[in-house]
C-alpha positions as CSV (number, residue, x, y, z in Angstrom):
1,X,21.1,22.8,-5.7
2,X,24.8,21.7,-4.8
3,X,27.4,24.5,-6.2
4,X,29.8,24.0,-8.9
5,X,30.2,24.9,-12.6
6,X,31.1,21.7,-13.6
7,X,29.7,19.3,-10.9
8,X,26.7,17.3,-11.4
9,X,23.9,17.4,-9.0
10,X,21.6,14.3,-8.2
11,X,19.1,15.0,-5.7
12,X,16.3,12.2,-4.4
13,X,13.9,12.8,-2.3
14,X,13.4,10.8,0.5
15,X,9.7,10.7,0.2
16,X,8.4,9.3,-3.2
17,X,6.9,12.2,-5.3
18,X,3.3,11.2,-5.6
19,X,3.2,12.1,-9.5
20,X,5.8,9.7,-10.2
21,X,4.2,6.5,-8.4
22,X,0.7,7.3,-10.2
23,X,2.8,7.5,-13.2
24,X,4.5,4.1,-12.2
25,X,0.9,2.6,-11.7
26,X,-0.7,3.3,-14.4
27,X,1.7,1.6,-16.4
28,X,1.6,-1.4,-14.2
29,X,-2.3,-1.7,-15.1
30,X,-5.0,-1.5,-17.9
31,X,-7.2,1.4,-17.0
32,X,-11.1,2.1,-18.1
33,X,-10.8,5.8,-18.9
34,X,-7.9,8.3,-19.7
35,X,-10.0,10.8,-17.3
36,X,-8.8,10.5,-14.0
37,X,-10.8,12.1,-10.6
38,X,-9.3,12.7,-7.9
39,X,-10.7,13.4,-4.6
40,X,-9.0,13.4,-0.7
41,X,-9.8,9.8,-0.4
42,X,-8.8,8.1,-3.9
43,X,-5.9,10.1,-4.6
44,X,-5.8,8.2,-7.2
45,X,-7.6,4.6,-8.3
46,X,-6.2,2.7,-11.8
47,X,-8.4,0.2,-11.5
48,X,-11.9,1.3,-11.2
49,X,-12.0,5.1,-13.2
50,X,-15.8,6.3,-13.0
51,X,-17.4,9.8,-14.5
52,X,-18.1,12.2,-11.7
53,X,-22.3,11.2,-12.3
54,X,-21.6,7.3,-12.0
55,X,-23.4,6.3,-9.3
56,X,-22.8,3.2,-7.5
57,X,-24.8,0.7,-5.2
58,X,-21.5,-0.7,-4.6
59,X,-18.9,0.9,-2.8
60,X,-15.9,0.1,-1.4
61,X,-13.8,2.5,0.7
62,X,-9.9,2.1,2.8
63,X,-10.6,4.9,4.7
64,X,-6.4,6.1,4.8
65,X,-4.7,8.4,3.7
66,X,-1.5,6.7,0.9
67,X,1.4,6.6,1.2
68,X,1.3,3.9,4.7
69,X,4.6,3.6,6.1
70,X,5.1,0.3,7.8
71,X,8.0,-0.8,9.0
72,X,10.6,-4.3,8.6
73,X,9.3,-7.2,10.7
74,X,6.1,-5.4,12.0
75,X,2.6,-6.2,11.0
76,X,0.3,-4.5,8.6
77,X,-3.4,-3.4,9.4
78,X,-5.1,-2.4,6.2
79,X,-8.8,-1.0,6.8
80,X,-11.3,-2.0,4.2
81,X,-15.2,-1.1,4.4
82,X,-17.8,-1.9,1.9
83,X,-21.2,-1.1,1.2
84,X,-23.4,-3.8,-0.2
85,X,-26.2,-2.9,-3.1
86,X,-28.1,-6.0,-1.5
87,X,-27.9,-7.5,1.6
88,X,-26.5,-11.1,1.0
89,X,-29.0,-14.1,0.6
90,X,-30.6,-15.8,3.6
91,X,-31.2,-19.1,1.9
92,X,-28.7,-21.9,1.1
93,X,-27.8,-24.0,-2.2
94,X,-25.3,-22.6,-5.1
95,X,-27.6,-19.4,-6.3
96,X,-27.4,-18.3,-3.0
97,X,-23.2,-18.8,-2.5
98,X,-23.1,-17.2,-6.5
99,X,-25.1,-14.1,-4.8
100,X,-22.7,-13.6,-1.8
101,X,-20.1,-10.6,-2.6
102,X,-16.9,-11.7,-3.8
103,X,-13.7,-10.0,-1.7
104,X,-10.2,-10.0,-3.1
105,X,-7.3,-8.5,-1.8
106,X,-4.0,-8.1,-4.3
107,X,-0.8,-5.9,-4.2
108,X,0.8,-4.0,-7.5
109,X,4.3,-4.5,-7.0
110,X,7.2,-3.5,-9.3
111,X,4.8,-3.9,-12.1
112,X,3.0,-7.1,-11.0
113,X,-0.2,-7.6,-9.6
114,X,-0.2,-10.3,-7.1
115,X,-3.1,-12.2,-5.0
116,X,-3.0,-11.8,-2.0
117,X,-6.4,-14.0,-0.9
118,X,-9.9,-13.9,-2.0
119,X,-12.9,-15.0,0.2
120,X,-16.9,-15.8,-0.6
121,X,-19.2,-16.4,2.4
122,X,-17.4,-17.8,5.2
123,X,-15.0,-19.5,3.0
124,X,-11.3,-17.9,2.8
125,X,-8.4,-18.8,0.4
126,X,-4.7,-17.3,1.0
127,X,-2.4,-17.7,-1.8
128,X,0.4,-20.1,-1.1
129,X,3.0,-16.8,-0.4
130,X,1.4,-15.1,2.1
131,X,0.6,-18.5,4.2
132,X,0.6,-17.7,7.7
133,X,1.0,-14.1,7.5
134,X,-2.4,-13.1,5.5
135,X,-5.9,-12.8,7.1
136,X,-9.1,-10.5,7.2
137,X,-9.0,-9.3,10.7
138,X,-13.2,-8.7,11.4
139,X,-14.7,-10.6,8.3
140,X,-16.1,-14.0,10.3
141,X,-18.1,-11.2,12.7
142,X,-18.9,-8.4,10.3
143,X,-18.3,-9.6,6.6
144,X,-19.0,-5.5,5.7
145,X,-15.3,-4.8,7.5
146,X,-12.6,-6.6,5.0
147,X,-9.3,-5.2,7.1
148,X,-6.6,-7.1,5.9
149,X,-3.6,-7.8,8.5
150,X,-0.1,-8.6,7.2
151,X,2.7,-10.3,9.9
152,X,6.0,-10.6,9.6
153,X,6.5,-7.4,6.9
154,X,8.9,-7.7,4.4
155,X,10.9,-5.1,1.7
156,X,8.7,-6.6,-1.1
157,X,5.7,-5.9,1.0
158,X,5.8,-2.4,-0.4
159,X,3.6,-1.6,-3.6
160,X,-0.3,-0.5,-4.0
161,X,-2.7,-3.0,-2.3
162,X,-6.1,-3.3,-4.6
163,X,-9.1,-4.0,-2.3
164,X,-12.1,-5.5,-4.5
165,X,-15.7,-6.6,-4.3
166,X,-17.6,-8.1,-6.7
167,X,-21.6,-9.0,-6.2
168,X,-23.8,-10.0,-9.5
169,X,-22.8,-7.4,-11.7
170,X,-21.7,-5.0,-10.2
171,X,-17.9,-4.8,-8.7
172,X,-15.9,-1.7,-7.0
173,X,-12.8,-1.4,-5.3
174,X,-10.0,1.2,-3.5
175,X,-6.2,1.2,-4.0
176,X,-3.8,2.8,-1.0
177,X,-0.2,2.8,-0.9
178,X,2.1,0.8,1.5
179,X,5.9,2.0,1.6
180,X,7.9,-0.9,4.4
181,X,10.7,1.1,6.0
182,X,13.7,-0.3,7.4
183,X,17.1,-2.0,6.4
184,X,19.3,-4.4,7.6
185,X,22.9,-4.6,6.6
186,X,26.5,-6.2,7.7
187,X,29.1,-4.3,8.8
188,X,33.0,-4.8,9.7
189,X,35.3,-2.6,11.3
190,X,37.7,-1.3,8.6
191,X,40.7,-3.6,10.5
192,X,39.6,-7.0,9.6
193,X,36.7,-9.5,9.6
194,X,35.7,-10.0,12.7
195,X,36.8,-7.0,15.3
196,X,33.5,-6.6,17.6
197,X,33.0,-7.5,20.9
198,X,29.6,-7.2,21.1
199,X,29.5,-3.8,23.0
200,X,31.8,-2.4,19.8
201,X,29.3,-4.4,17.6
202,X,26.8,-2.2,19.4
203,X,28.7,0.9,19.4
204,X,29.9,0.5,15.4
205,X,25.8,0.8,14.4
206,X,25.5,3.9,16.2
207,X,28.5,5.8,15.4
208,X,27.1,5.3,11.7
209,X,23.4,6.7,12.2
210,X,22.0,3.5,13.2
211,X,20.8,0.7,15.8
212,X,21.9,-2.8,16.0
213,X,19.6,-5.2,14.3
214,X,17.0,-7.7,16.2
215,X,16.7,-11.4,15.7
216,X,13.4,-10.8,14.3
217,X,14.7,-7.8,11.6
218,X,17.2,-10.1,10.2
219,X,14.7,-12.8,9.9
220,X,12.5,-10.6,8.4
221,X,15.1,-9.5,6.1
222,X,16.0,-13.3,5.5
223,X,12.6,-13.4,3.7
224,X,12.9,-10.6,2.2
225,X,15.5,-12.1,0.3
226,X,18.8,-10.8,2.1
227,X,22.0,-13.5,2.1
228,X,25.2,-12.6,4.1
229,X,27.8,-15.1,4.6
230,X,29.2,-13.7,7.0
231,X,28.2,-14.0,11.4
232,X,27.4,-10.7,13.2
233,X,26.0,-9.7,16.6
234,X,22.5,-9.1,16.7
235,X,20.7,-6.9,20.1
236,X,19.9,-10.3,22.1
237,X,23.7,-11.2,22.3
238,X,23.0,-13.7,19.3
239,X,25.6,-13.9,16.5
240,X,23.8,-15.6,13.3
241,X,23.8,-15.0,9.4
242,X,21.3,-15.2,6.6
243,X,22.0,-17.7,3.7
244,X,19.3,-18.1,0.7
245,X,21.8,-20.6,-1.2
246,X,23.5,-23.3,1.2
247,X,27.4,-23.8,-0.3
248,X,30.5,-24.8,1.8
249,X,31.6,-22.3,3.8
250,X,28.4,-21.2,4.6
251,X,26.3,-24.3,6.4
252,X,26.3,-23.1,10.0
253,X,24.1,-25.5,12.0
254,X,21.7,-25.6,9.1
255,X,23.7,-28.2,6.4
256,X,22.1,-27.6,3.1
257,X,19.1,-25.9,4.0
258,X,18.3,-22.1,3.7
259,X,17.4,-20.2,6.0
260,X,18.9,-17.7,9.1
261,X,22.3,-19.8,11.0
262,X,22.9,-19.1,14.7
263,X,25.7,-19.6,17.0
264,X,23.5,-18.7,19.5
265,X,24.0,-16.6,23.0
266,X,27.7,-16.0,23.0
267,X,30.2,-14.3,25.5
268,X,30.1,-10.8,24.9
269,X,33.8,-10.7,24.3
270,X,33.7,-13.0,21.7
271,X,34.7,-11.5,17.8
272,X,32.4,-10.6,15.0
273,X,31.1,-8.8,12.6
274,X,27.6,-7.0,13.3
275,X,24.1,-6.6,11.6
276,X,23.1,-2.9,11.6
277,X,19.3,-1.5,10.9
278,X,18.6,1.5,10.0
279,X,14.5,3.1,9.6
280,X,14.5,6.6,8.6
281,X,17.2,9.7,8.6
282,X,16.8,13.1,9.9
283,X,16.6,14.9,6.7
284,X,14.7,15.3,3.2
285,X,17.4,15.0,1.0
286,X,20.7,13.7,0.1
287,X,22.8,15.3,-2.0
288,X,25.7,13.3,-4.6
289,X,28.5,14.9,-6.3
290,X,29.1,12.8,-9.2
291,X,32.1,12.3,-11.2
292,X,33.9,14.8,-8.7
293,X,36.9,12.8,-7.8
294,X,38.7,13.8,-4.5
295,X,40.0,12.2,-1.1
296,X,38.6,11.8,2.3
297,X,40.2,14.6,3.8
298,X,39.2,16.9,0.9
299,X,35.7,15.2,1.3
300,X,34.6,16.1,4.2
301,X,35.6,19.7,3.9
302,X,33.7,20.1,0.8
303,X,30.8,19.0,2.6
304,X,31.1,21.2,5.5
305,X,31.7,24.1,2.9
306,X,28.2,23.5,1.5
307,X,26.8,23.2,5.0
308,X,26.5,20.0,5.0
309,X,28.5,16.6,5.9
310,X,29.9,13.8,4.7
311,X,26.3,11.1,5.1
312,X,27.0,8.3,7.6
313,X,26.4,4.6,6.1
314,X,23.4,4.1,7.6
315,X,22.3,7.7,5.8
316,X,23.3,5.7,2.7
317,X,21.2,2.8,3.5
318,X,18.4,4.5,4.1
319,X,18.5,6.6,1.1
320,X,19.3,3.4,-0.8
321,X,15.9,1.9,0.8
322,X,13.8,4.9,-0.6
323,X,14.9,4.9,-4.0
324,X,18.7,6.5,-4.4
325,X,20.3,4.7,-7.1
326,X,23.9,5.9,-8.5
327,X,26.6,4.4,-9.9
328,X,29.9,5.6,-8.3
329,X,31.3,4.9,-5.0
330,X,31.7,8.0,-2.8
331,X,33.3,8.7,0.5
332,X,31.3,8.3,3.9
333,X,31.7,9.7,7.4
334,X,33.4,6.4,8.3
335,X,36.2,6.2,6.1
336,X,34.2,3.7,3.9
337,X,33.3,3.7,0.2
338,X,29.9,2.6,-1.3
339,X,27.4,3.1,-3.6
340,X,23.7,1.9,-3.8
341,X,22.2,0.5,-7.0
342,X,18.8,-0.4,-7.1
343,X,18.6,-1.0,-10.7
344,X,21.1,-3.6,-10.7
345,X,24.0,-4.0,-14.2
346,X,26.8,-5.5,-14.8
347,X,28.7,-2.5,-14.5
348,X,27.8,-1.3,-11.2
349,X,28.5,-4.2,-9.0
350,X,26.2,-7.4,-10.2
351,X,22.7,-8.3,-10.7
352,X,21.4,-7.7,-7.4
353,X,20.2,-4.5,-6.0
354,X,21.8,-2.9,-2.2
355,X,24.2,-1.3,-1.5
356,X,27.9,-2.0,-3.0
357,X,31.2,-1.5,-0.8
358,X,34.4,-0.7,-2.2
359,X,37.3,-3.0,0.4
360,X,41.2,-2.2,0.1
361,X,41.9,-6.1,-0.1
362,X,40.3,-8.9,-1.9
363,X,39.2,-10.9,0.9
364,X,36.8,-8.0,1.5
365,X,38.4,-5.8,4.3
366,X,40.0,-2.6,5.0
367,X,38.5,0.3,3.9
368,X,40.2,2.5,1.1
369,X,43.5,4.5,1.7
370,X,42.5,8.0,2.7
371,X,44.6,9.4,0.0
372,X,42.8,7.7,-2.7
373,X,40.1,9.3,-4.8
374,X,36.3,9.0,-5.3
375,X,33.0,11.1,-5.0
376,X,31.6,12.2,-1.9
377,X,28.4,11.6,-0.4
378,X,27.0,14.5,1.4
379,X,23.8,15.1,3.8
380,X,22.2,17.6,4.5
381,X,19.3,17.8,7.2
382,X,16.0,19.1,7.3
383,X,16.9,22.8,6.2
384,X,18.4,21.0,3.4
């Protein structure tokens, strides 16, 4: 716990607790039974619940061990094996296709289920969002092996994917848990818009815990929903910007269509702003001070008084990314000011979720006077 009579304490856990996403899923779903078994390979299944003497011709198995960390951009390879309670028909006409096992694939996600495809015989159908970046990996040469391979991941690629078979009357299935890591995010120097050459672009994401994003990241992150208006450096020497909504200002060498703008290869002296990405921290736990209202100085030697330090931004982000939600800008080790909401309200910056910055001027830039007063982020490692 953080020290203090009168100070507040919120501590998150990097890693999910997994009581609190089985609590989250059950809710998501209508389940069979109240009675819940458990063993080291369903740590735990909503959708199917048998008594320990069902017995099942049936079975259906993804032989991993949930959570599965994944990370932004990458692909997904999701292992699925069933056993049949009758080998499939060897004759043709519609009995025979009715007979052949039924194989659907679906993710629970924020509290809704969604299909990902479903395929009978040698017939496969991908739903319309997962186009292009959804297929069973060894079904056309062994239909008993239903791995599913995701491209291109994105944030709301995370959630509990379902695995299902259904043949005659019988039907089983296994559930395992997919967490996407990684975060891309703008950043400025605390001068003005538009400060980095691209080697200070480069420089900037490390000095605040993290790496300079990749053309394929911020694409990734594009589809995941992310919009900046604003052109930063990427790793190739590329300086481009996401936009979701098209508006002046904003059109790049894209008019009015969505979708990622580039300026293209630039000279490395040229001036912008930069696209960080940040995976995973060094550490188990952040710790937040809230409502304990100091400056930057002060900040960071309350931190170093608790053994700790004032988090970097990219700590922030990364927290932000595996659940840290709190509603009060605090100091960071850069002289910034943020705070990540990921239940967005009016009163904490909007409707979106990410991760707010408080700017000295109202064209968004310049970090807040030193003197001034907010909470304090700290971080603590692995000792923590």
């Amino acid at each position: 716990m953080c020290p203090g009579v009168q100070r507040k304490c919120l501590i998150r856990y990097l890693c999910q607790q997994h009581h609190d996403s089985k609590a989250r899923l059950l809710n998501g779903f209508q389940t069979l039974t109240n009675n819940i078994n458990c063993n080291l390979r369903h740590q735990f299944n909503p959708f199917i619940l048998h008594s320990p003497d069902d017995f099942r011709l049936l079975q259906v198995t993804i032989p991993t061990t949930p959570p599965l960390s994944a990370v932004l951009g990458s692909s997904l390879t999701l292992p699925c094996l069933v056993s049949l309670s009758h080998p499939p028909p060897n004759t043709n006409g519609r009995h025979a296709v009715l007979s052949l096992p039924r194989v659907k694939w679906s993710v629970l996600s924020q509290g809704h289920e969604t299909e990902i495809l479903v395929a009978r015989g040698d017939r496969v159908k991908v739903s319309e969002p997962y186009k292009d970046r959804a297929s069973l990996l060894h079904y056309a040469s062994s239909p008993a092996d239903l791995t599913l391979r995701l491209e291109g991941l994105q944030y709301n690629d995370s959630g509990f994917y379902r695995c299902e078979v259904q043949q005659g009357l019988e039907d089983a299935d296994d559930v395992a848990q997919v967490k996407v890591k990684g975060v891309v995010f703008h950043y400025r120097d605390a001068s003005s818009r538009y400060a980095f050459t691209f080697a200070q672009a480069r420089d900037a994401c490390e000095e605040i815990g993290a790496h300079i994003a990749s053309p394929q990241q911020l694409l990734a992150a594009y589809h995941s929903g992310y919009e900046q208006c604003d052109a930063g450096w990427l790793s190739d020497h590329s300086v481009r910007y996401p936009i979701q909504m098209p508006r002046e200002g904003c059109f790049g060498d894209m008019d009015g269509h969505p979708g990622v703008r580039s300026y293209g290869l630039l000279e490395r002296d040229e001036l912008y702003d930069v696209y960080c990405y940040v995976e995973n921290i060094e550490g188990k736990k952040m710790c937040y001070l809230l409502k304990y209202f100091i400056n930057l100085i002060k900040s960071k030697a309350y931190c170093l008084a608790q053994g700790a330090e004032l988090a970097t931004t990219g700590q922030l982000y990364a927290a932000w990314n595996d659940g840290l939600n709190a509603c009060s800008p605090g100091w960071l080790a850069d002289g910034s000011v943020r705070y990540p909401i990921v239940t967005p309200r009016e009163r904490c910056g909007g409707g979106e979720p990410g991760v707010r910055t408080v700017y000295r001027h109202l064209n968004q830039t310049g970090f807040p006077e030193a003197h001034t007063r907010h909470d304090t982020y700290c971080f603590r490692g692995k000792s923590f």
